[in-house]
PyMOL Python script that loads the backbone (N, CA, C, O; Angstrom):
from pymol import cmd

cmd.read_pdbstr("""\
ATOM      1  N   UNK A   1      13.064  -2.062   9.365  1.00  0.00           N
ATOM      2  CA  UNK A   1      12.022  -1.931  10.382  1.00  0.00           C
ATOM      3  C   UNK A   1      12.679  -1.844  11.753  1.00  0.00           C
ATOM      4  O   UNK A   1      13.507  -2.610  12.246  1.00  0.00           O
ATOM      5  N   UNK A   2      12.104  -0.696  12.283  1.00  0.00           N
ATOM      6  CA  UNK A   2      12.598  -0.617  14.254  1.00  0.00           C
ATOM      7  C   UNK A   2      12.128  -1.881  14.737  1.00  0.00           C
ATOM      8  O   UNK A   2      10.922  -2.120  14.793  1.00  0.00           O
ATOM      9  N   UNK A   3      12.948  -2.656  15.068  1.00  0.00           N
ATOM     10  CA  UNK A   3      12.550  -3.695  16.315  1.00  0.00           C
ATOM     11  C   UNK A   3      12.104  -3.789  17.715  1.00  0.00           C
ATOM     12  O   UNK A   3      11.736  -4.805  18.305  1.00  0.00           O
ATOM     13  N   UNK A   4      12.224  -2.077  18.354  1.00  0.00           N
ATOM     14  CA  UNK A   4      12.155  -2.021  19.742  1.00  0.00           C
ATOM     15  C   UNK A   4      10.651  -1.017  19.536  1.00  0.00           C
ATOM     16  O   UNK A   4      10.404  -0.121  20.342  1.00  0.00           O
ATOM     17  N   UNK A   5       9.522  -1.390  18.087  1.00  0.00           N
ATOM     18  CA  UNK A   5       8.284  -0.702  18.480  1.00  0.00           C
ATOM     19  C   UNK A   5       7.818  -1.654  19.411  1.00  0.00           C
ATOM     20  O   UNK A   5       8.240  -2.810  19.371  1.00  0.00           O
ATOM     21  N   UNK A   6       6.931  -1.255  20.304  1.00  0.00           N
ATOM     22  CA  UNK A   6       5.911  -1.653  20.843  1.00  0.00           C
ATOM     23  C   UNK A   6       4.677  -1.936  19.713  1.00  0.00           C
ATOM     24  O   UNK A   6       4.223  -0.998  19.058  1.00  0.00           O
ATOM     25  N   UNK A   7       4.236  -3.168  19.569  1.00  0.00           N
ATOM     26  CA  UNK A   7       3.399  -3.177  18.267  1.00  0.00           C
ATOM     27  C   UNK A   7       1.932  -3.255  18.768  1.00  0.00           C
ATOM     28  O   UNK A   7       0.998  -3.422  17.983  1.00  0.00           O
ATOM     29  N   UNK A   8       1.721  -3.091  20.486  1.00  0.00           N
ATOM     30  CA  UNK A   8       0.013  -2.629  21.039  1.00  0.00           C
ATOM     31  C   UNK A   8       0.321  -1.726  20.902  1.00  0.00           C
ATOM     32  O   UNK A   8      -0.390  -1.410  19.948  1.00  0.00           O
ATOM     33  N   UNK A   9       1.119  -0.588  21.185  1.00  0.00           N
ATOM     34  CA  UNK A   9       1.203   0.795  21.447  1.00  0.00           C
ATOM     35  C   UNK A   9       0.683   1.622  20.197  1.00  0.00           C
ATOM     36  O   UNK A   9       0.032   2.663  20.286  1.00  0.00           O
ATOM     37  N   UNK A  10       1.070   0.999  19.012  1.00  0.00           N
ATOM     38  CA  UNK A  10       0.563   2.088  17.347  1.00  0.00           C
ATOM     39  C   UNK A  10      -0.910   1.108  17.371  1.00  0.00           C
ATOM     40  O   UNK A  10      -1.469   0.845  16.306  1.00  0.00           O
ATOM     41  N   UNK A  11      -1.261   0.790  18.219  1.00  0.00           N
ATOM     42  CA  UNK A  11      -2.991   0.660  18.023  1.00  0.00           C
ATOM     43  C   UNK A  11      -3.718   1.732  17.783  1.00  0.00           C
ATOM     44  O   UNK A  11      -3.395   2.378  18.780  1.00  0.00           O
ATOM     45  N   UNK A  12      -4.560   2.506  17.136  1.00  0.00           N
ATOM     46  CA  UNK A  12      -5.182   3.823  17.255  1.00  0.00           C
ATOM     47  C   UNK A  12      -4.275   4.541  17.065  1.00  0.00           C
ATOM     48  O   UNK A  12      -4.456   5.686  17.478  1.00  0.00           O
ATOM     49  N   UNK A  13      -3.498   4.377  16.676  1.00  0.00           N
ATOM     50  CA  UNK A  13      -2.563   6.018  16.343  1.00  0.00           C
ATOM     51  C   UNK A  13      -2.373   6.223  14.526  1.00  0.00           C
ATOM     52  O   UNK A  13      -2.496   5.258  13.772  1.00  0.00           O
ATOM     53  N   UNK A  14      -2.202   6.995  14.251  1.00  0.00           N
ATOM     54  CA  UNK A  14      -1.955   7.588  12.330  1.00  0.00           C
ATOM     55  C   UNK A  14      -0.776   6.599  11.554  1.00  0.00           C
ATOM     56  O   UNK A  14       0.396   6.502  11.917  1.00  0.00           O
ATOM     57  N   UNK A  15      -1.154   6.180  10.860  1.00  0.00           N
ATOM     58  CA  UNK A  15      -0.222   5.421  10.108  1.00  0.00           C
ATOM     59  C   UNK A  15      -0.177   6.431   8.553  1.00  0.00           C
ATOM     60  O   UNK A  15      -1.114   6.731   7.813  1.00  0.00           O
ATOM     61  N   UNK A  16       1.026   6.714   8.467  1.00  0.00           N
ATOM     62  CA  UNK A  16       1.849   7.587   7.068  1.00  0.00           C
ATOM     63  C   UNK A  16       2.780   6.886   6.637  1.00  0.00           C
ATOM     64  O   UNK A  16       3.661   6.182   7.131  1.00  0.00           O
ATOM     65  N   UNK A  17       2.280   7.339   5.105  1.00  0.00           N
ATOM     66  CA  UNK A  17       3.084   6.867   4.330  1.00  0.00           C
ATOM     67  C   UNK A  17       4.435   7.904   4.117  1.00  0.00           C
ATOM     68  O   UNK A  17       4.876   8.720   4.927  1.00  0.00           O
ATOM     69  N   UNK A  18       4.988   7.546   2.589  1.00  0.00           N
ATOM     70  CA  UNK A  18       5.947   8.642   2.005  1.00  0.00           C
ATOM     71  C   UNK A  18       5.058  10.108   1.586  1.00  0.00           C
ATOM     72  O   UNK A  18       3.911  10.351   1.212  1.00  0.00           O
ATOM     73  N   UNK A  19       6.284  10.897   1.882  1.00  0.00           N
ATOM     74  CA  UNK A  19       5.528  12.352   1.671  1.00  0.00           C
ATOM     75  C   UNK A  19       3.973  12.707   2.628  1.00  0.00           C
ATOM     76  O   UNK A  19       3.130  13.583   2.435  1.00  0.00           O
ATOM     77  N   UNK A  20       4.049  11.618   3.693  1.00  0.00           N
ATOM     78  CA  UNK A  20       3.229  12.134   4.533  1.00  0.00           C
ATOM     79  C   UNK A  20       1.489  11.634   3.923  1.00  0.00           C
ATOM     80  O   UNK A  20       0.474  12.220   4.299  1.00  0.00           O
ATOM     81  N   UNK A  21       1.491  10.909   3.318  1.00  0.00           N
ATOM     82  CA  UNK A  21       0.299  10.102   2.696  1.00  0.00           C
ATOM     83  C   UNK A  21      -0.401   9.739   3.733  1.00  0.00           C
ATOM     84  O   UNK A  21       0.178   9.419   4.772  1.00  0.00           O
ATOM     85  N   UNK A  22      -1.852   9.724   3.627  1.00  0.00           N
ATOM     86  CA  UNK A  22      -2.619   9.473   5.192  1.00  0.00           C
ATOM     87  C   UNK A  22      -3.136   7.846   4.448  1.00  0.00           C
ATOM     88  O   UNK A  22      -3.684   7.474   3.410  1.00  0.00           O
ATOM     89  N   UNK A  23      -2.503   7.145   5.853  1.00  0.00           N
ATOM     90  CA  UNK A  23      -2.925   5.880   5.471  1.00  0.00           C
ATOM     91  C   UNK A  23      -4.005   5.704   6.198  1.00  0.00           C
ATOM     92  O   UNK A  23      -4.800   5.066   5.508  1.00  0.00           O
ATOM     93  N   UNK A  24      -4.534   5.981   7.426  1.00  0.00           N
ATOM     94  CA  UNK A  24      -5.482   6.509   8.263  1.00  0.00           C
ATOM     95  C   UNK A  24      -4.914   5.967   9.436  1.00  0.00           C
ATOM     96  O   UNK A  24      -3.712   6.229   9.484  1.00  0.00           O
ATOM     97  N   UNK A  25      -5.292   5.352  10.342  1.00  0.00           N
ATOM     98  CA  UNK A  25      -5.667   4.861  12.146  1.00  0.00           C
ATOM     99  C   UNK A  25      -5.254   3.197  11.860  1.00  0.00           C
ATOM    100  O   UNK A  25      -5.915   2.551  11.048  1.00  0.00           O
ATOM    101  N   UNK A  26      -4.241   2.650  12.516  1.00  0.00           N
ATOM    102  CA  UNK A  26      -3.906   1.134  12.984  1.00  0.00           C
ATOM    103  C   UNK A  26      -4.843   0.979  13.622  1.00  0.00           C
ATOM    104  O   UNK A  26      -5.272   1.698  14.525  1.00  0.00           O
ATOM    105  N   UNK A  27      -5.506  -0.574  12.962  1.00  0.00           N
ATOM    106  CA  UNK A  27      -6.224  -1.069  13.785  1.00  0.00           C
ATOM    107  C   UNK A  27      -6.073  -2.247  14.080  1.00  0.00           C
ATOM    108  O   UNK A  27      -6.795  -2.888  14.844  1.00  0.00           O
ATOM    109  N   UNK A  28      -4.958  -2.703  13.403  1.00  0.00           N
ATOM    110  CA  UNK A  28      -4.453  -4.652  14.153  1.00  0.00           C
ATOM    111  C   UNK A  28      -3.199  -4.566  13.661  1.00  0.00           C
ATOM    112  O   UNK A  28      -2.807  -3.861  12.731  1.00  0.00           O
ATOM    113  N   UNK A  29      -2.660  -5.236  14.260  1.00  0.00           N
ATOM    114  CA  UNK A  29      -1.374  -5.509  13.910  1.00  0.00           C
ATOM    115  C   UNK A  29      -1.384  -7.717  14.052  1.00  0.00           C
ATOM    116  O   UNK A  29      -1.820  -8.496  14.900  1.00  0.00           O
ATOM    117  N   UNK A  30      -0.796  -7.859  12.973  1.00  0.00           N
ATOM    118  CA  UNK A  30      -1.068  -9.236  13.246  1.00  0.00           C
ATOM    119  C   UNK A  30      -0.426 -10.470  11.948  1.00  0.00           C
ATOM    120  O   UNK A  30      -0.501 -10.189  10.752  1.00  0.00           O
ATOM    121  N   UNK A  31       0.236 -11.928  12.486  1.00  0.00           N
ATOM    122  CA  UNK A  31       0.942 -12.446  10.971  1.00  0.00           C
ATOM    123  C   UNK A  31       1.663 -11.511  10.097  1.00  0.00           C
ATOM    124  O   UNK A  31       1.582 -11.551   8.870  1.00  0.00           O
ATOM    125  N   UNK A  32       2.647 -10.338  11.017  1.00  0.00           N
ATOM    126  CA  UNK A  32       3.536  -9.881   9.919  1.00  0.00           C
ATOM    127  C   UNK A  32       2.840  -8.459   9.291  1.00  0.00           C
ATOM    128  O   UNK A  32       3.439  -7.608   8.634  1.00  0.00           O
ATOM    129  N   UNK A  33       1.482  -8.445   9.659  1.00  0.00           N
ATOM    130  CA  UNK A  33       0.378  -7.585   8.284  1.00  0.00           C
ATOM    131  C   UNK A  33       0.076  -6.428   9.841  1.00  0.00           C
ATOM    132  O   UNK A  33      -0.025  -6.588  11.057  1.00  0.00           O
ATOM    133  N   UNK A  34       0.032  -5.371   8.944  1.00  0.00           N
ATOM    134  CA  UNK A  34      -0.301  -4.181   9.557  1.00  0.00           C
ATOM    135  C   UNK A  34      -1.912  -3.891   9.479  1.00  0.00           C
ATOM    136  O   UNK A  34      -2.077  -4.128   8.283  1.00  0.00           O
ATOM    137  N   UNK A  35      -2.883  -3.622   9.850  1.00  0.00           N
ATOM    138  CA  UNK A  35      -4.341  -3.275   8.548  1.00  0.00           C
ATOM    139  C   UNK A  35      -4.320  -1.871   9.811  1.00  0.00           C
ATOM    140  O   UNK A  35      -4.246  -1.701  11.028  1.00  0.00           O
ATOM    141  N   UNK A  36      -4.464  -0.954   8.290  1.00  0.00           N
ATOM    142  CA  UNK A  36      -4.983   0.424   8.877  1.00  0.00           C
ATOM    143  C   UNK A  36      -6.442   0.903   8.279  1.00  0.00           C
ATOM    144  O   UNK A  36      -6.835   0.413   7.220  1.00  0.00           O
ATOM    145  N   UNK A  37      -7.050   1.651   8.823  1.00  0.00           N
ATOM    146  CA  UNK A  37      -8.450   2.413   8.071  1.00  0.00           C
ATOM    147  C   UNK A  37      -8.635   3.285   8.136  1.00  0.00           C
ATOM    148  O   UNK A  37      -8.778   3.883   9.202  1.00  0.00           O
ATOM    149  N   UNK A  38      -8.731   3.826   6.895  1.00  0.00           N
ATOM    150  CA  UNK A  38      -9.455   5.437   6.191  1.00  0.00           C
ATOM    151  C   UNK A  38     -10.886   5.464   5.788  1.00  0.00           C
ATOM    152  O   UNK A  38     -11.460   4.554   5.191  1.00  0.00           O
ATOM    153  N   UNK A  39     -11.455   6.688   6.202  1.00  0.00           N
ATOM    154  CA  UNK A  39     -12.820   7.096   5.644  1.00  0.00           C
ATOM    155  C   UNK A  39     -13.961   6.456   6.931  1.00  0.00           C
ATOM    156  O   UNK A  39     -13.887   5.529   7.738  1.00  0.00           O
ATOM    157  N   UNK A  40     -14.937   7.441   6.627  1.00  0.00           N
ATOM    158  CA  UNK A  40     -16.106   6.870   7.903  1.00  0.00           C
ATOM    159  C   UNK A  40     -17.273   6.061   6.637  1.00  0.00           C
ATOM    160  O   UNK A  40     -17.658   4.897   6.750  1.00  0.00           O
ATOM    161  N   UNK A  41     -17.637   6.921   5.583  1.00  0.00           N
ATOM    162  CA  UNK A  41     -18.703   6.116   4.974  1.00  0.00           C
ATOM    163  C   UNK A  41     -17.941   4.675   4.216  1.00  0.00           C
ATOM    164  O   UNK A  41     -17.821   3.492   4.536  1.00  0.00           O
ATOM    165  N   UNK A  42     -17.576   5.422   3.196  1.00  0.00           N
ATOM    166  CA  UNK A  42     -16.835   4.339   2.322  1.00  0.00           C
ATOM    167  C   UNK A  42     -15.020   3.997   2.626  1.00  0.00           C
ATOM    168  O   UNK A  42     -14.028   4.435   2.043  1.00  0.00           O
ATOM    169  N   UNK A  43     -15.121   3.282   3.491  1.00  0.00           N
ATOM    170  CA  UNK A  43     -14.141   2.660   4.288  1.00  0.00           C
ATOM    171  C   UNK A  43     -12.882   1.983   3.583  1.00  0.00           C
ATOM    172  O   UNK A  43     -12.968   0.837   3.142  1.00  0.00           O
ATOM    173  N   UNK A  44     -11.634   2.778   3.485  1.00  0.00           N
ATOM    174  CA  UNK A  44     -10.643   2.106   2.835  1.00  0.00           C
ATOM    175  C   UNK A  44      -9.356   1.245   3.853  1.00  0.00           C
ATOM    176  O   UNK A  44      -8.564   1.690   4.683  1.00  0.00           O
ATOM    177  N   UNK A  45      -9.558   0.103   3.429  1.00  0.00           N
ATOM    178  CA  UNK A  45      -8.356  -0.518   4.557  1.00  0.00           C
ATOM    179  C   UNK A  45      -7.347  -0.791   3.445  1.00  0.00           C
ATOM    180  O   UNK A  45      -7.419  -1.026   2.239  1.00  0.00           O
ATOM    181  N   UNK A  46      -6.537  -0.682   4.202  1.00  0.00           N
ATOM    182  CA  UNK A  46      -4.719  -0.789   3.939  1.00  0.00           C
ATOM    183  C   UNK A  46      -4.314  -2.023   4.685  1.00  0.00           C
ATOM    184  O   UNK A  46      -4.319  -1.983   5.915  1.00  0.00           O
ATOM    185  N   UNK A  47      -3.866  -3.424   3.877  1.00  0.00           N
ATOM    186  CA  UNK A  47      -3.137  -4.586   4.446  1.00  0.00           C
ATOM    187  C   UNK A  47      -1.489  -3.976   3.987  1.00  0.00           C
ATOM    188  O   UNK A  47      -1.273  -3.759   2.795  1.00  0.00           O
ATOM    189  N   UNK A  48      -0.395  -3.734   5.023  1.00  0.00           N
ATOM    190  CA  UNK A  48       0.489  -3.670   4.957  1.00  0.00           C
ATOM    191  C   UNK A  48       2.047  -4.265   5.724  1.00  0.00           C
ATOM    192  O   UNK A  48       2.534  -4.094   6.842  1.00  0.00           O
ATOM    193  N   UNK A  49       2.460  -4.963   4.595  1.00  0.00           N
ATOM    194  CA  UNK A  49       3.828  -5.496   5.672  1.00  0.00           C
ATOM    195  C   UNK A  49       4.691  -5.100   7.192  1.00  0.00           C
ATOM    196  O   UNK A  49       5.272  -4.079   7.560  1.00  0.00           O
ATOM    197  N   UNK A  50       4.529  -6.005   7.630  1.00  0.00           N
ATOM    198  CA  UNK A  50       5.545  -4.786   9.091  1.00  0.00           C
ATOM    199  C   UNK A  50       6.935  -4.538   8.587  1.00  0.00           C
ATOM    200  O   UNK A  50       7.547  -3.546   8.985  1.00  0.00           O
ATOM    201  N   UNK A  51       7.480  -5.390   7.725  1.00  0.00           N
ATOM    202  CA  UNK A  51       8.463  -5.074   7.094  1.00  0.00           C
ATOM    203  C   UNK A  51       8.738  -3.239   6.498  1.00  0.00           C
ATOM    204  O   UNK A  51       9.796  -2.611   6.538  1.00  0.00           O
ATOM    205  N   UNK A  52       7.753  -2.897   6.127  1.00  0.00           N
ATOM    206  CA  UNK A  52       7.715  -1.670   5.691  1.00  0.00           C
ATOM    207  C   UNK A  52       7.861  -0.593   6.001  1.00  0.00           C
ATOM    208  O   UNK A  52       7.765   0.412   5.298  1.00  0.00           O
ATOM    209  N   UNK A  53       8.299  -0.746   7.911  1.00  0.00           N
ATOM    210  CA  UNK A  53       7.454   0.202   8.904  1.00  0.00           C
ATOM    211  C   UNK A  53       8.776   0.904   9.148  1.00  0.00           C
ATOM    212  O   UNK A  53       9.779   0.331   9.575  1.00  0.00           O
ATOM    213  N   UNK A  54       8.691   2.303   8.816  1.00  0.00           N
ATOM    214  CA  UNK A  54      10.220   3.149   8.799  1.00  0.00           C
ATOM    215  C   UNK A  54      10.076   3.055  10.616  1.00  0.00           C
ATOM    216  O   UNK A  54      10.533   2.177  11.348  1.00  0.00           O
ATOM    217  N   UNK A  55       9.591   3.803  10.847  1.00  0.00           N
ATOM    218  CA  UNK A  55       9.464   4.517  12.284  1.00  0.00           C
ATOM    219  C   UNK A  55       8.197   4.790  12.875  1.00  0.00           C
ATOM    220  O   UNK A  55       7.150   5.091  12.302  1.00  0.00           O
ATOM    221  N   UNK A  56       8.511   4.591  14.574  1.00  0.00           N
ATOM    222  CA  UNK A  56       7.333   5.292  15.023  1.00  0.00           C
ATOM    223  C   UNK A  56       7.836   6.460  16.452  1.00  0.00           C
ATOM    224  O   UNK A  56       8.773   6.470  17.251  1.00  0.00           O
ATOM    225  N   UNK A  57       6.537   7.417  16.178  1.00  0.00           N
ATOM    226  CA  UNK A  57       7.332   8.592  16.877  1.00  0.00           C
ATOM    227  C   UNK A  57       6.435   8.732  18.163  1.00  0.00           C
ATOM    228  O   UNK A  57       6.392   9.766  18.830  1.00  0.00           O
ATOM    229  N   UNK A  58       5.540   7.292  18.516  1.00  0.00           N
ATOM    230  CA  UNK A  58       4.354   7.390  19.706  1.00  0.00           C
ATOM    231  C   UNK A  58       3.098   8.190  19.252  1.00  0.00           C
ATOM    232  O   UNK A  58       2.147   8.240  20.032  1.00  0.00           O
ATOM    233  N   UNK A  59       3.011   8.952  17.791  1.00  0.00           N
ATOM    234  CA  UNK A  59       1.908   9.604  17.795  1.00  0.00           C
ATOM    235  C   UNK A  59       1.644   8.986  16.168  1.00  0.00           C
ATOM    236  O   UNK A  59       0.445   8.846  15.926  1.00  0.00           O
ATOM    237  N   UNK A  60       2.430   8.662  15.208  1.00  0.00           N
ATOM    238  CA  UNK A  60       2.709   8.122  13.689  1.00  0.00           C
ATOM    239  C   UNK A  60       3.352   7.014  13.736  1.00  0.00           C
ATOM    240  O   UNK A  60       4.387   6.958  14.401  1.00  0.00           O
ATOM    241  N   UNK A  61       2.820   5.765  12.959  1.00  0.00           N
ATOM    242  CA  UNK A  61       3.340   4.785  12.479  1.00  0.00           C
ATOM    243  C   UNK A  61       4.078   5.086  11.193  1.00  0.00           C
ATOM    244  O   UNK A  61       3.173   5.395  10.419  1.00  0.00           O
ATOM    245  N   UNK A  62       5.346   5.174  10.473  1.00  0.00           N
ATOM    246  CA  UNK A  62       5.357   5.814   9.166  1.00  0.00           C
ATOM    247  C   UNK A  62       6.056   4.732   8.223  1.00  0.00           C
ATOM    248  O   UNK A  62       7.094   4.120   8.474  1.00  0.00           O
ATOM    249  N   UNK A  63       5.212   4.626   7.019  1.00  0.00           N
ATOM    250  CA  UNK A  63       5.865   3.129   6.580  1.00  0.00           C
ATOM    251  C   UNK A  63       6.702   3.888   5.086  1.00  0.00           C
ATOM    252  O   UNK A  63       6.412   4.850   4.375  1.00  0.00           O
ATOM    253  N   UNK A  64       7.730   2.990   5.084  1.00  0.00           N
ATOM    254  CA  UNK A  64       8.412   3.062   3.452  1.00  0.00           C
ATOM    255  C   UNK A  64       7.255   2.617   2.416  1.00  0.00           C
ATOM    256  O   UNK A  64       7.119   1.440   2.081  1.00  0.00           O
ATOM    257  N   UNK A  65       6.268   3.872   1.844  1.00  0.00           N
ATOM    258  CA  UNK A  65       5.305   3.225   1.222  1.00  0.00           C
ATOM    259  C   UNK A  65       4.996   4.322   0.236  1.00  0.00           C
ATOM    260  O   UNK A  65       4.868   5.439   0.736  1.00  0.00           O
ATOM    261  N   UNK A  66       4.892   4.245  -0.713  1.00  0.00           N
ATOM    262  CA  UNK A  66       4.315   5.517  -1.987  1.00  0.00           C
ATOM    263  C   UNK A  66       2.660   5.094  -1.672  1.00  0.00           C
ATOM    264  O   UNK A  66       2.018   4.089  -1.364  1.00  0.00           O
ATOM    265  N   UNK A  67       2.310   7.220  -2.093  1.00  0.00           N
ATOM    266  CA  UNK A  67       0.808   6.722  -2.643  1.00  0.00           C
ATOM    267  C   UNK A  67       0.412   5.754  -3.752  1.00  0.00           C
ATOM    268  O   UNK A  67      -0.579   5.031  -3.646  1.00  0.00           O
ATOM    269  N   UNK A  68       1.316   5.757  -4.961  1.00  0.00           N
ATOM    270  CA  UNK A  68       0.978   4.779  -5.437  1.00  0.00           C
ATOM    271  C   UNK A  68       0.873   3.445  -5.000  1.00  0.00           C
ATOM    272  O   UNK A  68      -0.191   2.833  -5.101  1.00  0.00           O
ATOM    273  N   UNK A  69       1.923   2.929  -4.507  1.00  0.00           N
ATOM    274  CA  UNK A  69       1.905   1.587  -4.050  1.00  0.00           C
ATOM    275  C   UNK A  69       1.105   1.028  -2.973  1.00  0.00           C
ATOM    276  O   UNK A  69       0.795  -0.143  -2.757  1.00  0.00           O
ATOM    277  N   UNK A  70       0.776   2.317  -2.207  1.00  0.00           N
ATOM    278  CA  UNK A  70      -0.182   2.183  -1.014  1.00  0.00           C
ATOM    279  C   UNK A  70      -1.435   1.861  -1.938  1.00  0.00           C
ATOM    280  O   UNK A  70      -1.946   0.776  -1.660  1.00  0.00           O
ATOM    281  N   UNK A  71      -1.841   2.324  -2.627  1.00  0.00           N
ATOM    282  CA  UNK A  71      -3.174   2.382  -3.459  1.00  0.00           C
ATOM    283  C   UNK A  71      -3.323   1.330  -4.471  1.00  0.00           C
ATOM    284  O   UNK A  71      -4.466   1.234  -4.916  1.00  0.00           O
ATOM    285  N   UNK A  72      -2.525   0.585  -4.904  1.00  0.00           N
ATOM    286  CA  UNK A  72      -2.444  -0.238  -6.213  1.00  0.00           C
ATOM    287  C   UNK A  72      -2.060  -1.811  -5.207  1.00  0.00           C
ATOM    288  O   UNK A  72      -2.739  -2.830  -5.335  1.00  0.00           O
ATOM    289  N   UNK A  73      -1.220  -1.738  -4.533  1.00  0.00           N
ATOM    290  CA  UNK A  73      -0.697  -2.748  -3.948  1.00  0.00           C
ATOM    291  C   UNK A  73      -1.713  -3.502  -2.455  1.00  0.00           C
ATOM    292  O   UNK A  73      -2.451  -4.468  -2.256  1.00  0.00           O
ATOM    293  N   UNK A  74      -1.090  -2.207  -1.610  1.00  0.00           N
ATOM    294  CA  UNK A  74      -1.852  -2.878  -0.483  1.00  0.00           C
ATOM    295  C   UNK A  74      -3.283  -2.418   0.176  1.00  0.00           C
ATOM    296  O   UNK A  74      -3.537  -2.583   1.369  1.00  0.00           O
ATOM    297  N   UNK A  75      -4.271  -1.758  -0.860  1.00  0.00           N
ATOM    298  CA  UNK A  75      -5.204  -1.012  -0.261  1.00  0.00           C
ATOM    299  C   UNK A  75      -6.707  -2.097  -0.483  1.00  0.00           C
ATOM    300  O   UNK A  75      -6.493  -2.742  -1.510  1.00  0.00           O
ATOM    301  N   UNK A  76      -7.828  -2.418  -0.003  1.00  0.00           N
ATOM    302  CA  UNK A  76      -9.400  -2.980  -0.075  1.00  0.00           C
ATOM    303  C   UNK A  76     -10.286  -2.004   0.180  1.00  0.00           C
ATOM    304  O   UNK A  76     -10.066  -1.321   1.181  1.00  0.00           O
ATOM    305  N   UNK A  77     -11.305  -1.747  -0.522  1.00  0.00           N
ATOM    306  CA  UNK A  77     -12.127  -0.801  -0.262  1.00  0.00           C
ATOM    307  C   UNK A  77     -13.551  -1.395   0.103  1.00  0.00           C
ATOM    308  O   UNK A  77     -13.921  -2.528  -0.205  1.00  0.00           O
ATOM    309  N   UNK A  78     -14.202  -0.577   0.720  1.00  0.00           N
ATOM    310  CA  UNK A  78     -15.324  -0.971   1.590  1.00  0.00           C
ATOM    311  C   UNK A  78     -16.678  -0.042   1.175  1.00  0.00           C
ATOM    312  O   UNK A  78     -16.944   0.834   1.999  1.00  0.00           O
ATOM    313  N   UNK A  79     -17.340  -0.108   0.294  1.00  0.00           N
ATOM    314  CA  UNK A  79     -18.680   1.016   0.370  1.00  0.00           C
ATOM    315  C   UNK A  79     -19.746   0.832   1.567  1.00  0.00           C
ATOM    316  O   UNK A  79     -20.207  -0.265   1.882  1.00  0.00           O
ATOM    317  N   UNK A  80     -20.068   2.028   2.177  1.00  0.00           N
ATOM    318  CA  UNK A  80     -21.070   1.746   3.301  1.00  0.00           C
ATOM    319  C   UNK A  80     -22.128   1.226   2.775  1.00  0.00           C
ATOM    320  O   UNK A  80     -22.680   0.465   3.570  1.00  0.00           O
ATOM    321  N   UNK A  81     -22.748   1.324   1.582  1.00  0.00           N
ATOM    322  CA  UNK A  81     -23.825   0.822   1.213  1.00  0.00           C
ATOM    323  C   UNK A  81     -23.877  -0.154   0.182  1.00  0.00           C
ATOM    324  O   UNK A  81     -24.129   0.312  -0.929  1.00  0.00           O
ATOM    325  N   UNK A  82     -23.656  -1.746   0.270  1.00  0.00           N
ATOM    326  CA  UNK A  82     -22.937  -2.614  -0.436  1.00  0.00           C
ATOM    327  C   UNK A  82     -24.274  -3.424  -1.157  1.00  0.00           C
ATOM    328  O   UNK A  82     -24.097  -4.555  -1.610  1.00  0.00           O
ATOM    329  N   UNK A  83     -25.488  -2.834  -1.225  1.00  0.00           N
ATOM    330  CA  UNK A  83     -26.285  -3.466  -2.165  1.00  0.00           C
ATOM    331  C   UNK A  83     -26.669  -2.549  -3.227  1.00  0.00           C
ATOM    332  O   UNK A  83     -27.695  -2.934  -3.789  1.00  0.00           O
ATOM    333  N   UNK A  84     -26.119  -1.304  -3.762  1.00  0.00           N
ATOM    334  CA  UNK A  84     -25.999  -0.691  -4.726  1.00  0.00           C
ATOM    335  C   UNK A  84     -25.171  -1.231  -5.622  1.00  0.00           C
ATOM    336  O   UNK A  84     -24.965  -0.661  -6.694  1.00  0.00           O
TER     337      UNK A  84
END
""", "prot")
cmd.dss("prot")
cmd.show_as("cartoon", "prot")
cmd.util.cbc("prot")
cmd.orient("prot")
């Protein structure tokens, strides 16, 4: 992990995975844990280590992360309509 990110600065900006995987938009950074979010209806958040975090280029957060592992490991999903 880069030590000299600015960790307000990847607020609102694209967080990618490996091969360019859309993890979606940082929205906290906080205790070590990254949480990013995908999707407007059914809302997928990503809890992810800062440990993980290859680089940032001021416009991408990009973490050492597979789609798989992004998806199996660190992902919570959210349905907009949660009494169905």
């Amino acid at each position: 992990m880069s030590s000299n990110i600015d960790w307000n600065d990847v607020i609102k900006k694209e967080a990618k995975g490996s091969n360019d995987f859309d993890l979606g938009e940082v929205q906290e950074v906080s205790n070590g844990l990254i949480l990013t979010q995908r999707g407007i209806g059914n809302k997928e958040i990503f809890s992810i280590p800062q440990y993980k975090v290859e680089s940032y280029d001021g416009k991408a957060l990009r973490f050492a992360v597979s789609e798989d592992e992004a998806l199996n490991k660190f992902m919570k999903r959210f349905d907009a309509d949660s009494t169905k």
